[in-house]
C-alpha positions in Angstrom: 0.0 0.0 0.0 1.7 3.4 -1.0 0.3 6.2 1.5 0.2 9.7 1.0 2.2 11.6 3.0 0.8 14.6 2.4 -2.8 12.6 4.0 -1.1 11.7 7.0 0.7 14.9 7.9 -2.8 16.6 7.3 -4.2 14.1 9.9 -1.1 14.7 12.2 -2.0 18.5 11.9 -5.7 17.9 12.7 -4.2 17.0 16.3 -2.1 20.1 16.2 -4.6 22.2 14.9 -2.6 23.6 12.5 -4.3 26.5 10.0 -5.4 25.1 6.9 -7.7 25.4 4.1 -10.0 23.1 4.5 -10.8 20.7 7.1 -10.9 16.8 7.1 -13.8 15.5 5.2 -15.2 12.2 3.9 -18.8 11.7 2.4 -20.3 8.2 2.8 -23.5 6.4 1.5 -27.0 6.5 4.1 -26.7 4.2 7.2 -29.0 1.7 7.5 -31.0 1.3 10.6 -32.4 -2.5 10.0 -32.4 -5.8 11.7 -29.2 -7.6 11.6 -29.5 -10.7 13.1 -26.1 -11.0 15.6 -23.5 -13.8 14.0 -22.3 -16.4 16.3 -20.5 -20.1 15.7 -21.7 -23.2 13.5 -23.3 -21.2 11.4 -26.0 -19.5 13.5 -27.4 -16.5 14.3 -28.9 -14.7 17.1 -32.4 -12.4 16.6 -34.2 -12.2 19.7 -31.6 -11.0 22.7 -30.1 -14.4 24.3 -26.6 -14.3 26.1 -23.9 -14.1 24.5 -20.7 -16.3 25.7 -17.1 -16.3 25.0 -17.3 -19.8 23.0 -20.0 -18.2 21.4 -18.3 -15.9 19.0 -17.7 -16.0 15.3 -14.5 -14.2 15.1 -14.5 -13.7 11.2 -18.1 -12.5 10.8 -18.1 -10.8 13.3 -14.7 -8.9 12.0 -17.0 -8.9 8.4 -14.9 -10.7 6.7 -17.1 -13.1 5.1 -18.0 -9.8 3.0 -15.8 -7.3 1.0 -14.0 -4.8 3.2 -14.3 -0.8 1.9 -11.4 1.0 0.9 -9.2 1.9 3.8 -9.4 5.2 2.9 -12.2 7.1 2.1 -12.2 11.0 1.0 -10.0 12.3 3.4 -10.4 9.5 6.2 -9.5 5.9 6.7 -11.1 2.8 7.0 -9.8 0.7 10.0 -10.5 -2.6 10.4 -13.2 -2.9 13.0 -16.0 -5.4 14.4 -19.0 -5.0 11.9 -21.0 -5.9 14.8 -21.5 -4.1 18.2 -19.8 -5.3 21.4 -20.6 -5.0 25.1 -17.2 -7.1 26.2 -16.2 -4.5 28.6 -18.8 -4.9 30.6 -18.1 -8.9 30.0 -15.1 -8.5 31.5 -16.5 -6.5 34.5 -18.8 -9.6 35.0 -21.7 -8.3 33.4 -24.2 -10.9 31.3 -24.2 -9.9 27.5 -27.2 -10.6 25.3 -27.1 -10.1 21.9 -29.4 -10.0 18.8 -30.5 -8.2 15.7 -30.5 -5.0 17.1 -27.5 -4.9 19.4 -25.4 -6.0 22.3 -26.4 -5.2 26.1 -24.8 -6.2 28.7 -27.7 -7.1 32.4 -27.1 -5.2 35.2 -25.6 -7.1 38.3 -28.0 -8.1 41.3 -25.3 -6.8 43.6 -25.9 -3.8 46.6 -23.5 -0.9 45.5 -21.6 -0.8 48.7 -20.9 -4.6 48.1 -19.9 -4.6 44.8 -17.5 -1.8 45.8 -16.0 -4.2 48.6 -16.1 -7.1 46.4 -15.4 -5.9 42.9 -11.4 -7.1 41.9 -9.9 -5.9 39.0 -7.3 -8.6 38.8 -10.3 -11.0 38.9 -11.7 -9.4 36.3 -8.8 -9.5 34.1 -8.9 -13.3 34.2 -11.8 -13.5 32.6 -12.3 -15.5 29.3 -14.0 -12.2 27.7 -10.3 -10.7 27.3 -8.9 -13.8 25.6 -11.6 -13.5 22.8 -10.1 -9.9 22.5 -6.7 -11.0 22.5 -8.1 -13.6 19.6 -10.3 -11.1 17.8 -7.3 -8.4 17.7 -5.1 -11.1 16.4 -7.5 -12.1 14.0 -8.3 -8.2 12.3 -4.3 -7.8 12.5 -3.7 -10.4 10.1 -6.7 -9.5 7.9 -5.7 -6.1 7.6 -2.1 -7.3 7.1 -3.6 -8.5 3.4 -3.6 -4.5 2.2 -1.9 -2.7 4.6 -4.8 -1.1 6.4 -5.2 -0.3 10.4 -6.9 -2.2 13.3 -9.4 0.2 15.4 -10.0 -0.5 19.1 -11.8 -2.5 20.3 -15.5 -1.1 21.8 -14.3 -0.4 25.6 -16.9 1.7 27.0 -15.8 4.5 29.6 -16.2 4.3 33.8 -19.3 6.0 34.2 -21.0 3.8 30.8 -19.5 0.4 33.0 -20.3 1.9 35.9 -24.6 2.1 34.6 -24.2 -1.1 32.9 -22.7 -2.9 36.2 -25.4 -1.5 38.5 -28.2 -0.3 36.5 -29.1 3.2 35.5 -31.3 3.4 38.3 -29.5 2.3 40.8 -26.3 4.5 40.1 -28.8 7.2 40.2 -29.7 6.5 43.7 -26.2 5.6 44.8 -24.5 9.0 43.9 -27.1 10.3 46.8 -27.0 7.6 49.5 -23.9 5.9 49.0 -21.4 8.1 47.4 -18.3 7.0 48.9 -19.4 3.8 47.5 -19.6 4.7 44.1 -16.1 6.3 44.0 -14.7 2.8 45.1 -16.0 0.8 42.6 -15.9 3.6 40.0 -11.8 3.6 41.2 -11.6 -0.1 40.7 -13.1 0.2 37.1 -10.5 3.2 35.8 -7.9 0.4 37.2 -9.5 -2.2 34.8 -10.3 -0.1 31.9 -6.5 1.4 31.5 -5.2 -2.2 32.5 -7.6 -3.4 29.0 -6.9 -0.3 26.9 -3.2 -1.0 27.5 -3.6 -4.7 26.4 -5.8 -3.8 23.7 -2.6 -1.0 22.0 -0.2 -3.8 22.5 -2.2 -6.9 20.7 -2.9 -4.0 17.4 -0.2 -2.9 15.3 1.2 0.1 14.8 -0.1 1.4 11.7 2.4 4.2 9.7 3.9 4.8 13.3 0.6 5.7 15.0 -3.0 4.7 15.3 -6.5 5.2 13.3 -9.6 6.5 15.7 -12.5 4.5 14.8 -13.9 8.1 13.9 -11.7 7.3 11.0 -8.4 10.4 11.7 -5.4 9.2 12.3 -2.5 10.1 15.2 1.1 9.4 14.8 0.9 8.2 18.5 -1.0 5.5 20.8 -4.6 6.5 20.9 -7.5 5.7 22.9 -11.4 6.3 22.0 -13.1 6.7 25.0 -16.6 7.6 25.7 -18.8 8.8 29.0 -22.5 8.0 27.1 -24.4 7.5 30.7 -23.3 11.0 31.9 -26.3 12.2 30.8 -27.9 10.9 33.5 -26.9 13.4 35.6 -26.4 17.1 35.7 -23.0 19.1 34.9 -22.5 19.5 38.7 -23.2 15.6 39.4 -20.9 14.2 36.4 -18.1 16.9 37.7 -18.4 15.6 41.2 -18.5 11.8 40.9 -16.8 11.1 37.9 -14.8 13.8 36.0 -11.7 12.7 38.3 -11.5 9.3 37.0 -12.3 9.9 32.8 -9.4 12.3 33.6 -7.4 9.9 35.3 -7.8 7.8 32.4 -7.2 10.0 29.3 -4.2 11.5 30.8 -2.3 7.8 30.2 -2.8 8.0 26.4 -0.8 10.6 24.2 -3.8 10.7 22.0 -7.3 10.6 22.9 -10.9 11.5 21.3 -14.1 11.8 23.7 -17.4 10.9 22.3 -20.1 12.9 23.1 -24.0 12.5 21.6 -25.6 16.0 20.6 -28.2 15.5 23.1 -25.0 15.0 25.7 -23.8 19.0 24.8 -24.7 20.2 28.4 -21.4 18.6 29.5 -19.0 20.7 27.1 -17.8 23.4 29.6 -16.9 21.2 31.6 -14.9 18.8 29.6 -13.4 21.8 27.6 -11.6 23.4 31.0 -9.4 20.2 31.3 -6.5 19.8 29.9 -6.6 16.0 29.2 -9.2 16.2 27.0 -7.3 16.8 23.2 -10.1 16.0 20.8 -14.4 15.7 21.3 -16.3 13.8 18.6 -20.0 14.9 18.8 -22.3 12.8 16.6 -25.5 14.3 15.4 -27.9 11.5 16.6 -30.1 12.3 13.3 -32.3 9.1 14.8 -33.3 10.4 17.7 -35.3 13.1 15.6 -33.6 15.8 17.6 -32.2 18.2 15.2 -31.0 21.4 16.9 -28.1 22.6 14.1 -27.7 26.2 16.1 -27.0 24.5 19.7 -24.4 22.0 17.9 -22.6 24.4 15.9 -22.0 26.7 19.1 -20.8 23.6 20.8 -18.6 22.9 18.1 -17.6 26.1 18.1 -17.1 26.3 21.6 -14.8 22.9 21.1 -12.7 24.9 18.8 -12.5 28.4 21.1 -11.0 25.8 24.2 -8.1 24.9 21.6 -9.8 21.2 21.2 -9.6 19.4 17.9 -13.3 18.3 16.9 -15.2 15.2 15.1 -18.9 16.2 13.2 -20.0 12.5 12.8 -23.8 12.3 11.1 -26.2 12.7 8.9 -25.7 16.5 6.8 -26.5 16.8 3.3 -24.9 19.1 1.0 -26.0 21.9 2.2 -25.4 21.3 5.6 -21.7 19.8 5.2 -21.1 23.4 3.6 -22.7 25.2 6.6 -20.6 23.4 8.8 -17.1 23.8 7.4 -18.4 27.9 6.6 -19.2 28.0 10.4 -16.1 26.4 11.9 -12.2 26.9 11.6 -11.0 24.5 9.0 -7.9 23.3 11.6 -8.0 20.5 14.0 -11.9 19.6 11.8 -12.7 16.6 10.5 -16.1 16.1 9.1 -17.7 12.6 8.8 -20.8 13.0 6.6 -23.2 10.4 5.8 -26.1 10.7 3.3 -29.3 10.9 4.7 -32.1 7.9 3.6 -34.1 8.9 1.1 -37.8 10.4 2.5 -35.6 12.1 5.4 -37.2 15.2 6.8 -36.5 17.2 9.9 -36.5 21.0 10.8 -33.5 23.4 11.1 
């Protein structure tokens, strides 16, 4: 594979924020939003949510590799080499039950009081588990498709404290805990930042370095060790709460990793000022969550904007059309921008 270097030192100037002329952009066809029945061994598949084990999974369809892979790069992004199917192994690992089926993969809550999972809760238990051989196996396996033409691995889907955190306990009941057993929380929140750097770490080492650095699964790549975190169940609480109870340890976290890129949901803005005034926090991917038929394009483009004013390198991942790409990249300083822009499905209507 012959790469172009002028590509990659755009890609390593999207990090430095470097002026350009135009920003990062790649146009792809409509997502589908459809059934797709979750592959798993001998043949079979899984509709209807049933759990998922570790002897349970297809490595190469679930890598997509019984299909043709894209491009690996793709306007002015690239295409690593990814599970074409969702995963929920983090909160495997953590001990969680996974189910899976045509429309995802969930991990059940544990039946455990707060304060006792935070006594009993072991990290170095938890790395034992069979869960992070299949990612050892599954990383191994995407290395030496992507060996073929040459392209990058992506992380693996390793879901932030506070998202382990509401998958371990329950939404509800971390909701309660952060009032009547706080202390608690911290603990096992604590133990969790122990296990998700310990797994990150493994998770760098099992993929190759690709042209000296690694590809975000928001498709830009850094000429460094990167991790792709996100903190979806912070919306659960207010600025105030999420600062309180858990800023300390997504910190804690990012600050391990010379790269980094936080994900954050449109409907999830609320917590920008607060991300933005900490240091460890280098680049914010916001996705437009088109299906959730929320369509505010003036509250994300000051949030964007606002990404870009606290010296932050920013992601626009979703659904814009033409016109809307070019409103975008009009509205926002072409360095340290990527733009991911997918088509939107024909008979799509919303309100600006």
């Amino acid at each position: 594979m012959i790469m172009s270097t002028s590509l990659l030192d755009r890609h390593i100037g999207f990090w430095a924020r470097t002026p350009v002329e135009r920003p990062l952009v790649t146009r792809l066809p409509p997502r589908t939003w459809e059934a797709r029945p979750y592959p798993i061994r001998r043949g079979r598949v899984l509709s209807d949510p049933l759990p998922l084990g570790p002897a349970d999974v297809d490595v190469d369809r679930l890598l997509g590799l019984d299909r043709p892979l894209p491009r690996y790069v793709t306007g002015d992004l690239f295409n690593a080499l990814g599970c074409a199917y969702p995963q929920a192994w983090m909160e495997a690992i953590a001990g969680c039950t996974i189910l899976a089926s045509a429309f995802g993969c969930v991990a059940r809550p544990i039946a455990a009081d707060v304060q006792e999972a935070a006594r009993s809760f072991s990290p170095e238990e938890a790395l034992e588990s069979d869960w992070l051989r299949v990612m050892s196996t599954v990383l191994q396996r995407a290395g030496e498709a992507a060996a073929v033409d040459g392209r990058a691995v992506e992380q693996l889907h390793l879901r932030g404290v506070i998202d382990v955190l509401a998958a371990y306990l329950g939404e509800e009941r971390l909701c309660q805990a952060v009032y009547d057993s706080p202390q608690a929380v911290e603990t096992l929140a604590e133990k969790l930042t122990d296990l998700h750097v310990a797994v990150a770490r493994k998770d760098l080492k099992a993929r190759r370095s690709w042209q000296g650095g690694s590809v975000s699964c928001w498709r830009v790549y850094a000429p460094g060790p990167l991790l792709d975190y996100q903190i979806d169940a912070s919306s659960l609480f207010s600025p105030r709460m999420y600062a309180r109870h858990f800023l300390a340890f997504d910190r804690a976290i990012l600050r391990l990793f010379p790269y980094s890129v936080l994900h954050l949901h449109a409907c999830g803005l609320q917590h920008l000022d607060t991300l933005l005034s900490v240091a460890e926090v280098q680049a914010v991917e916001i996705n437009l969550d088109w299906d959730s038929g929320a369509w505010q394009k003036e509250r994300i483009l000051a949030g964007c904007r606002s990404v870009q004013e606290h010296g932050k390198s920013l992601i626009v991942y979703g659904e814009l059309d033409a016109r809307e790409l070019d409103e975008f990249q009009e509205a926002l300083s072409p360095g340290g921008l990527a733009l991911v822009a997918f088509e939107k499905p024909a008979g799509w209507k919303h309100e600006a």
